[in-house]
Each structure stands twice: as structure tokens, then as C-alpha cells.
MMTF fields as JSON, N, C-alpha, C and O atoms, coordinates in Angstrom:
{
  "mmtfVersion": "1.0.0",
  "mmtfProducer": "UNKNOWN",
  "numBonds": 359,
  "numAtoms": 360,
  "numGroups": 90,
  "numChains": 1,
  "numModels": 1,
  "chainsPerModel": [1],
  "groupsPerChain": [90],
  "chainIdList": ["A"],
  "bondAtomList": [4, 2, 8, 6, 12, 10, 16, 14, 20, 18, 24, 22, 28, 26, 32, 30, 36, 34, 40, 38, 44, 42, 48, 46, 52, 50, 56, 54, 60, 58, 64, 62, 68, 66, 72, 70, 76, 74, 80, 78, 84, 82, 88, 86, 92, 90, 96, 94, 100, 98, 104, 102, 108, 106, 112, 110, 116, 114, 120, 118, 124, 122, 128, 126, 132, 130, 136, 134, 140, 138, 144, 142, 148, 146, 152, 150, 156, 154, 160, 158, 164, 162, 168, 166, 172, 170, 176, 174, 180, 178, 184, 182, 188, 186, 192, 190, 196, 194, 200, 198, 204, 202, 208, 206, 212, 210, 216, 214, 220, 218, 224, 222, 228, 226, 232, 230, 236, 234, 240, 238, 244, 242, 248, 246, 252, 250, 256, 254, 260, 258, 264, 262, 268, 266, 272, 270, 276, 274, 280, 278, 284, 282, 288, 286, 292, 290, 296, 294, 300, 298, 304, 302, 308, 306, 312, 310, 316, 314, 320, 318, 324, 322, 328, 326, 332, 330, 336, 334, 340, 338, 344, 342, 348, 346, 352, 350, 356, 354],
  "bondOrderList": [1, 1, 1, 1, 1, 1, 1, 1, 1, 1, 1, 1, 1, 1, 1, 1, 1, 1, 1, 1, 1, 1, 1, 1, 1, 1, 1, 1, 1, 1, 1, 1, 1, 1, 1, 1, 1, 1, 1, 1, 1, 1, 1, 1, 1, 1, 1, 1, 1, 1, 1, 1, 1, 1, 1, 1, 1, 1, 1, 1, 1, 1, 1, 1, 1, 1, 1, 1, 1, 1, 1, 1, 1, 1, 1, 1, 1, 1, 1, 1, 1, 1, 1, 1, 1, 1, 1, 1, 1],
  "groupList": [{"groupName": "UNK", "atomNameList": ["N", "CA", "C", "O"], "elementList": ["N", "C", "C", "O"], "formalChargeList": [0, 0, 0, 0], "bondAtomList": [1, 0, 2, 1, 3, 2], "bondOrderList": [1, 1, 2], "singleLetterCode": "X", "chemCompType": "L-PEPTIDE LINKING"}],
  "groupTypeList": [0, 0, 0, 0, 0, 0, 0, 0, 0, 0, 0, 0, 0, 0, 0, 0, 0, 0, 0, 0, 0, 0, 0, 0, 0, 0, 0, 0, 0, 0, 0, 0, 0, 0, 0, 0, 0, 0, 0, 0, 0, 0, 0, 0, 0, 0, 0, 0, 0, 0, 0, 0, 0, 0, 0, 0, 0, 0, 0, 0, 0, 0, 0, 0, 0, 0, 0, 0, 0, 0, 0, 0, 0, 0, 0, 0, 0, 0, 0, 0, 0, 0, 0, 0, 0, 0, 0, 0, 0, 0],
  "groupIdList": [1, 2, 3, 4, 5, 6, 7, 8, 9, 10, 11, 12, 13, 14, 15, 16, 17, 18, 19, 20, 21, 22, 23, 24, 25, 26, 27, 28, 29, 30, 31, 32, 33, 34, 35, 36, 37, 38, 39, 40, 41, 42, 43, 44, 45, 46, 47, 48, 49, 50, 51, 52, 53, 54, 55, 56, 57, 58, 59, 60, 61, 62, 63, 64, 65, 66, 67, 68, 69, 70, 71, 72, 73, 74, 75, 76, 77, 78, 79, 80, 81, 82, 83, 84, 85, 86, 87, 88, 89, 90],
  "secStructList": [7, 7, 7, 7, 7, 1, 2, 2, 2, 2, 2, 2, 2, 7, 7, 1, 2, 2, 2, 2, 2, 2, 2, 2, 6, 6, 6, 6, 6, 6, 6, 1, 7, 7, 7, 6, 6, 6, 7, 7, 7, 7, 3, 3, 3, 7, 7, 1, 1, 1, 1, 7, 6, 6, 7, 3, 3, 3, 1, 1, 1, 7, 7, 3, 3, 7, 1, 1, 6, 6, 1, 6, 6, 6, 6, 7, 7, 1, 7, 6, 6, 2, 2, 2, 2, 6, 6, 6, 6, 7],
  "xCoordList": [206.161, 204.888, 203.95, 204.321, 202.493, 201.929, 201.497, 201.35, 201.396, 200.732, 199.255, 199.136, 198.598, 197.543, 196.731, 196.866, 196.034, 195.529, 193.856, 192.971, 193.786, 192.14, 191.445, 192.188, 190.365, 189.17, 189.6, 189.653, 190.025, 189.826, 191.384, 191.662, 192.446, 193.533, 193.649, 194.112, 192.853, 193.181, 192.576, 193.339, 191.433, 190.948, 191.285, 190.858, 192.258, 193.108, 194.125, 194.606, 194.901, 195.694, 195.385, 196.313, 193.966, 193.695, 192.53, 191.769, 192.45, 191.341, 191.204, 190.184, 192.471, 191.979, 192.7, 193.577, 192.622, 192.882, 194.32, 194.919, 195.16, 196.268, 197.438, 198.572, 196.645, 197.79, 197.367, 197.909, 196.319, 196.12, 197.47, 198.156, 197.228, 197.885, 199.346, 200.034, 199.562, 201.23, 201.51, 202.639, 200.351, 200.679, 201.199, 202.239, 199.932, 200.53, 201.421, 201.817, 202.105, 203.568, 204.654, 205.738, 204.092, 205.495, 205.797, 206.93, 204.443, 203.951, 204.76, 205.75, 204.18, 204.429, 205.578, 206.07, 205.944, 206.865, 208.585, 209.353, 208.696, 209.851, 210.658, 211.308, 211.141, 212.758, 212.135, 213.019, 210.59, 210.125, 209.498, 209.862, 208.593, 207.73, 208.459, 209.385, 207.413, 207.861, 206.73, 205.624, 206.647, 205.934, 204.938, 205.494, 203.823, 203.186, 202.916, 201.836, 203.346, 203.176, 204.398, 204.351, 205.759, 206.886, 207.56, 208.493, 207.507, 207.968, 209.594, 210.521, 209.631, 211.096, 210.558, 209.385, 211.614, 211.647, 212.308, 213.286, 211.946, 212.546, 210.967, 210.772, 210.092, 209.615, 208.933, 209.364, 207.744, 208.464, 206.152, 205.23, 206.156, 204.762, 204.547, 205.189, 203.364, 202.881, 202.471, 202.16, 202.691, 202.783, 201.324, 200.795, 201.184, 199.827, 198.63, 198.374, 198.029, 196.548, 195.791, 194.738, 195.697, 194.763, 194.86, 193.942, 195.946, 195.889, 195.423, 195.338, 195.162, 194.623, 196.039, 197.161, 195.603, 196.652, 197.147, 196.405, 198.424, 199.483, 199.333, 199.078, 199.493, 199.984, 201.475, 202.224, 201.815, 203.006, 203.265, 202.356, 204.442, 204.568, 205.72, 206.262, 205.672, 207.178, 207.908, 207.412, 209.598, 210.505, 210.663, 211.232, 210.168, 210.905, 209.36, 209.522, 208.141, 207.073, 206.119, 204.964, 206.864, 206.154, 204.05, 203.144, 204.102, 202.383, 202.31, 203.239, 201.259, 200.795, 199.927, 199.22, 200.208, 200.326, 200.04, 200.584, 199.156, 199.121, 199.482, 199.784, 199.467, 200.161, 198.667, 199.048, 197.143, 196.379, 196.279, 195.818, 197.152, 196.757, 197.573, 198.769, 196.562, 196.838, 196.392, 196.852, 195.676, 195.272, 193.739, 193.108, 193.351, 191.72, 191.251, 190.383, 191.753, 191.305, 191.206, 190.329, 192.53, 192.163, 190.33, 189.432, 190.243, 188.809, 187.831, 186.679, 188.065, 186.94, 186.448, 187.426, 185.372, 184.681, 185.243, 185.715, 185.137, 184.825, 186.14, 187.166, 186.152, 187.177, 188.331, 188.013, 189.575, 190.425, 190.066, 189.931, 189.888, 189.461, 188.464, 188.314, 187.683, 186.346, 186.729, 186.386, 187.836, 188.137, 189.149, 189.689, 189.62, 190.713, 189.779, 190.098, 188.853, 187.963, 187.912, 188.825, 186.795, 186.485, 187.029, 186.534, 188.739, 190.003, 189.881, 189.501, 190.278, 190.41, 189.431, 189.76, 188.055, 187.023, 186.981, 186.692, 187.391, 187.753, 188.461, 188.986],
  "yCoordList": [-53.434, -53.742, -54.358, -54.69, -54.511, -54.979, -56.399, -56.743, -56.946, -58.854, -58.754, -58.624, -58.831, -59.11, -60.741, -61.276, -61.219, -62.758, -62.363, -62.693, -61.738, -62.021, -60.425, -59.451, -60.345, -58.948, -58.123, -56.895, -59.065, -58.296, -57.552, -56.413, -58.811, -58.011, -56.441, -55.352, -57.1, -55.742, -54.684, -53.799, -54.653, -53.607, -52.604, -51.451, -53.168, -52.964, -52.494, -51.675, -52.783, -52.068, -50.978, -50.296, -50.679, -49.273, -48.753, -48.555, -48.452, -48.252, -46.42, -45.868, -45.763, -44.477, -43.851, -44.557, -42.775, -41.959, -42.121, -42.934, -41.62, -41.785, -42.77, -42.688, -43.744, -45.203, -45.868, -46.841, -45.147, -45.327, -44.78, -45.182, -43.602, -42.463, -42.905, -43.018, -43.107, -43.934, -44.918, -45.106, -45.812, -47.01, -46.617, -46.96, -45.672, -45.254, -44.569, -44.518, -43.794, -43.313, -43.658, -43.079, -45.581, -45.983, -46.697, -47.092, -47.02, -47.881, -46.157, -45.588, -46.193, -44.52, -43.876, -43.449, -43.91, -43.199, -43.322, -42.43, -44.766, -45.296, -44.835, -45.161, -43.666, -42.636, -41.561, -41.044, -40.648, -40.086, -39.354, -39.783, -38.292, -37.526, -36.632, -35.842, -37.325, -36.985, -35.778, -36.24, -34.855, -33.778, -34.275, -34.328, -34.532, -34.927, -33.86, -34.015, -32.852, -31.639, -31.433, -31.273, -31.4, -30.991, -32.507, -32.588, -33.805, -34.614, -34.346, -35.153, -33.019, -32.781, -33.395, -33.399, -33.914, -34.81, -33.895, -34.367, -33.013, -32.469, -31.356, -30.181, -32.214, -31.038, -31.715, -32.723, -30.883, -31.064, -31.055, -30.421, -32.023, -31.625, -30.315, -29.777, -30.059, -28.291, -29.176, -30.341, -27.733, -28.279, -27.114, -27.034, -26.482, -25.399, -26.416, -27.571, -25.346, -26.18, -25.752, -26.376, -24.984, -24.562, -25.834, -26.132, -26.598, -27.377, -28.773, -28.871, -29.711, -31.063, -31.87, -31.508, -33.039, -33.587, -34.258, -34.201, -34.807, -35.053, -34.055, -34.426, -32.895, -31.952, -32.02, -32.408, -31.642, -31.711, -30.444, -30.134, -29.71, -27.888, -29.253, -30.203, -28.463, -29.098, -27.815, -26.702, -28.261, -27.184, -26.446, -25.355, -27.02, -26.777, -25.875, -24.679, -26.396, -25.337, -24.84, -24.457, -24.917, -24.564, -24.788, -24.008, -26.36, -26.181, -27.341, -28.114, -27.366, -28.025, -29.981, -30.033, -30.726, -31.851, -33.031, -32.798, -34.399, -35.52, -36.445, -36.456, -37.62, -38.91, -39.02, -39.13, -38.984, -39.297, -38.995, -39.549, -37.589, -36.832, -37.622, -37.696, -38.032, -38.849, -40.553, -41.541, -40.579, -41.963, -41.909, -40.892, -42.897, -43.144, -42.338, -41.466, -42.657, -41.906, -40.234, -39.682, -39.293, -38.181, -37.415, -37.757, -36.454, -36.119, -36.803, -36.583, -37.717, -38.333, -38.076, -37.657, -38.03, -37.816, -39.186, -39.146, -40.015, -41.527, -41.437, -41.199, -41.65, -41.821, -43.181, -44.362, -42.703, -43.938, -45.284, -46.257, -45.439, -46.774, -47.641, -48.862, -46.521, -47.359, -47.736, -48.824, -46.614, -47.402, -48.117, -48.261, -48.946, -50.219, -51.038, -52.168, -50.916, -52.597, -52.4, -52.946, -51.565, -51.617, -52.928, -54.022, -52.104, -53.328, -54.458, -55.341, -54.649, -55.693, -56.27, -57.17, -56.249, -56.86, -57.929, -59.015, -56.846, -57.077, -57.916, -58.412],
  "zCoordList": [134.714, 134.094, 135.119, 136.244, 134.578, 135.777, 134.978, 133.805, 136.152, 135.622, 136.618, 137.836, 135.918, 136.405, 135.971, 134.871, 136.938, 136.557, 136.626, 135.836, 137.563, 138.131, 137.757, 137.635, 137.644, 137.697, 138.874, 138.806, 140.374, 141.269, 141.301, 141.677, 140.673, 140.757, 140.117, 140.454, 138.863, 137.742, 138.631, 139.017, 138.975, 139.888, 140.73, 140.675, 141.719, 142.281, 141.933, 142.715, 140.638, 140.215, 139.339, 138.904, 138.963, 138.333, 138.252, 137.306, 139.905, 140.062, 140.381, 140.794, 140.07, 139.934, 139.004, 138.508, 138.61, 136.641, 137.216, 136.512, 138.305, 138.49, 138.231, 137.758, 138.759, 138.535, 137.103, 136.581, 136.618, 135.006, 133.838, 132.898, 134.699, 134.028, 133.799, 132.785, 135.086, 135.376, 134.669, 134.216, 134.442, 133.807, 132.179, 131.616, 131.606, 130.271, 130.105, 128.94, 131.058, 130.52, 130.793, 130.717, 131.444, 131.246, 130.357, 130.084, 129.622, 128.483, 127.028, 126.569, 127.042, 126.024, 125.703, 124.659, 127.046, 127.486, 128.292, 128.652, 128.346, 128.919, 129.112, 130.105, 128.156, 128.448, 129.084, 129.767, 129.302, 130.064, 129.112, 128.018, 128.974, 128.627, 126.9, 126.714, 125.934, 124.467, 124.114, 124.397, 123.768, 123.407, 121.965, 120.868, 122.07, 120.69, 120.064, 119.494, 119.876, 119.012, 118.349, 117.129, 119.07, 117.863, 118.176, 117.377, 119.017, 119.266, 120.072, 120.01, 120.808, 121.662, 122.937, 123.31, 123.543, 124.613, 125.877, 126.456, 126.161, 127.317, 127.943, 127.632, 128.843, 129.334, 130.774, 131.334, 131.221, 132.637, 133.206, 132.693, 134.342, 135.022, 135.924, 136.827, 135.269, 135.89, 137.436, 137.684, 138.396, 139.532, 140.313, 141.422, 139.135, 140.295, 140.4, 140.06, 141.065, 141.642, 140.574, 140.702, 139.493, 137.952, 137.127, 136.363, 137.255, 135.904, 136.535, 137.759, 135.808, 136.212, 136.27, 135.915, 136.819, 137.317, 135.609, 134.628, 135.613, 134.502, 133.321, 132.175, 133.648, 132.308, 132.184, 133.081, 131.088, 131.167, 130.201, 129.432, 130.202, 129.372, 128.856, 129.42, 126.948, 126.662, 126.475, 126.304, 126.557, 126.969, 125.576, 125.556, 124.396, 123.063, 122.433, 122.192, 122.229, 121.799, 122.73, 122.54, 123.87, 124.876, 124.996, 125.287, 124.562, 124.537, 125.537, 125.77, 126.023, 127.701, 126.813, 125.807, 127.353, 126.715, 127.906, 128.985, 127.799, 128.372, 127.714, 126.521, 128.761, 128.248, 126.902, 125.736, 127.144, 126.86, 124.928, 123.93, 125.357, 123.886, 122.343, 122.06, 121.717, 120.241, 120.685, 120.112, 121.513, 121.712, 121.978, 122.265, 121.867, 121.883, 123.311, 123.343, 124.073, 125.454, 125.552, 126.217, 124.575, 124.031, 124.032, 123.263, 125.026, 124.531, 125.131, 124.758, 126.126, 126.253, 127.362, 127.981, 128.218, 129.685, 130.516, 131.653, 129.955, 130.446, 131.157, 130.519, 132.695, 133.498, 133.485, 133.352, 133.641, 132.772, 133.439, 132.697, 134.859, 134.814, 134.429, 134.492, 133.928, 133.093, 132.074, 131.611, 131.262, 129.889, 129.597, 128.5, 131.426, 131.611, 131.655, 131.285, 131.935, 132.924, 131.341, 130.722, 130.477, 129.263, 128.546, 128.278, 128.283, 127.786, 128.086, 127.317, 129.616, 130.046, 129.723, 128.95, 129.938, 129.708, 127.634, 127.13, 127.351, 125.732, 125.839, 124.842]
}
């Protein structure tokens, strides 16, 4: 987990969609990547250069899936560290 005390720490620790991203699927996701469409737990990150970074295919309905999808961040433009400071700020 991360401990953060200060603005500048938090900053630092999520300051790009990546180490956002990371943070929520270990928050989410602790035994590793759950499929929010049929809820099977076995699937895997697409690795081409077409897809954006953290897709994930699940092995069981085969549909393409993020940590993001069924949470407020779902759908949104707003880049994830804007909608950490956001939090944090809250």
C-alpha cells in the first residue's frame, strides 16, 4: 500500500495513469485480474501496440476489460492523476 503524508509525496507517487492504474489493481484486485462481465478470474494483459495500456482479454467470455471499468473513473477523459489529487484533495 502506499502511505502518503504530504501533497508533494502524494504527487510523486501518482503522478502518471500508470502507477494509478497499479495502485487500483492492487486495491481491486489482490489475487490478480477479476473479469467484470462474467466475474471469471483467469485472464491475461493485451500486449500489441493497438490497445491502450492495462487491457486485459478474460479467458472465460473472452471480452477486453480495465481495472477502471464499474467504477467512477469508467468513461471518463479526465486523466487518473487528476482524479487522485481530486480524492486526495477531498
Amino acid at each position: 500500500m502506499y502511505e502518503t503524508t504530504d501533497i508533494l509525496s502524494f504527487l510523486n507517487s501518482f503522478d502518471t495513469d500508470e502507477k494509478c492504474r497499479s495502485f487500483l489493481e492492487e486495491i481491486r484486485w489482490p489475487n490478480g485480474p477479476v473479469c467484470p462481465h462474467c466475474g471469471h478470474n483467469k485472464a491475461w494483459k493485451t500486449k500489441t501496440k493497438t490497445h491502450r495500456p492495462g487491457v486485459y482479454v478474460c479467458g472465460n467470455c473472452d471480452k477486453q476489460f480495465t481495472v477502471t471499468v464499474g467504477t467512477i473513473f469508467e468513461g471518463t477523459h479526465l486523466p487518473l492523476p487528476k482524479w487522485f489529487l481530486a480524492i486526495y484533495l477531498i
